[in-house]
N, C-alpha and C positions, 0 to 999 in steps of 0.2 A: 492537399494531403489530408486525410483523415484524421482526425482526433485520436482516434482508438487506436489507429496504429502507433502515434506518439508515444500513448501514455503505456503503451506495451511495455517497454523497456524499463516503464518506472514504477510497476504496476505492485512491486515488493517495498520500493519506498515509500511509497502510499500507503500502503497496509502497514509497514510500520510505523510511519506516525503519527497514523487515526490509531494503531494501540498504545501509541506513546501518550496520544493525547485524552483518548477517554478511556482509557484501562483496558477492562474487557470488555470483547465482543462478539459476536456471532456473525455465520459467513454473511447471511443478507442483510443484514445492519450494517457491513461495514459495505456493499453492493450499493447499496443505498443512499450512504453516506458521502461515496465517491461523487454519485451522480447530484446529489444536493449541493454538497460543494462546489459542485464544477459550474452549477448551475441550468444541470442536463447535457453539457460538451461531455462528460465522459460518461458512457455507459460500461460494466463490465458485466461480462456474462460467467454464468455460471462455469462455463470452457475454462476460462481462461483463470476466474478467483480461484475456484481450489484448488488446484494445481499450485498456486502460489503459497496459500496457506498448508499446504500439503510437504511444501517445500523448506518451511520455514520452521515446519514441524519439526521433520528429518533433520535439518541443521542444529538443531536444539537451541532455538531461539523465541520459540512461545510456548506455552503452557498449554495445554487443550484441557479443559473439563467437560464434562458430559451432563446434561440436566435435562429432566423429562419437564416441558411443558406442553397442555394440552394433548397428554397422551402422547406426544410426539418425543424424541430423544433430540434435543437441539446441543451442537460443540460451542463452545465459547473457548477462543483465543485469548489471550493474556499474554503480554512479553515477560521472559521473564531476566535476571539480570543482564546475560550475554545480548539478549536480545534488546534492552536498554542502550545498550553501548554500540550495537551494530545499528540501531533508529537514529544514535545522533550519529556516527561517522559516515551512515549512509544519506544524511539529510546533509552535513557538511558536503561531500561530493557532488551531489545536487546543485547544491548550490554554487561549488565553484564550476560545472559544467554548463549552467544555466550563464553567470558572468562571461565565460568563455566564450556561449555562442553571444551573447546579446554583443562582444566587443567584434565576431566576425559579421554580423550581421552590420554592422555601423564601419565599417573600416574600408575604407576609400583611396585608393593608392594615388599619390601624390602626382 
């Protein structure tokens, strides 16, 4: 199975806590970000990031600013409180989903 398809489903917990963890940021910094983390197993494409950040807008859960650099109009994302609190309860579920598989993946019927 492909990487990218995995990280489909997780691809809003990701984004929220590269903004939990470095503040703000802009869509291809955090594209980037993913993919240096992961070590190059995840790439995201543009399809797929802004639509999430797009998403998370509407939910009222980051802050977008707008700032011109090099004549260009670049967004910069930001969580802001809600969205603090939706980073850690969505990084908790993670993580008991993540336990959950590692214990089916190990469990060996007697």
């Amino acid at each position: 199975m492909d990487t990218n398809k995995i990280i489909k489903g997780s691809l809003t917990v990701a984004i929220l806590q590269l903004l939990q963890n470095n503040g703000r940021m802009y869509g291809y910094e955090i594209s980037i970000a993913i993919s240096k983390a992961s070590r190059n197993k995840i790439k995201v494409t543009e399809a797929a990031l802004y639509p999430a950040l797009h998403k998370l807008e509407a939910s009222g859960l980051v802050q977008v600013d707008t700032e011109t650099v090099d004549g260009r109009i670049r967004k910069y994302y930001k969580l802001n409180r809600s969205g603090k609190k939706e980073a850690v309860r969505q990084l908790l579920i993670m993580q008991e989903s993540f336990a959950a598989l590692q214990k089916v993946f190990r469990y060996k019927i007697d």
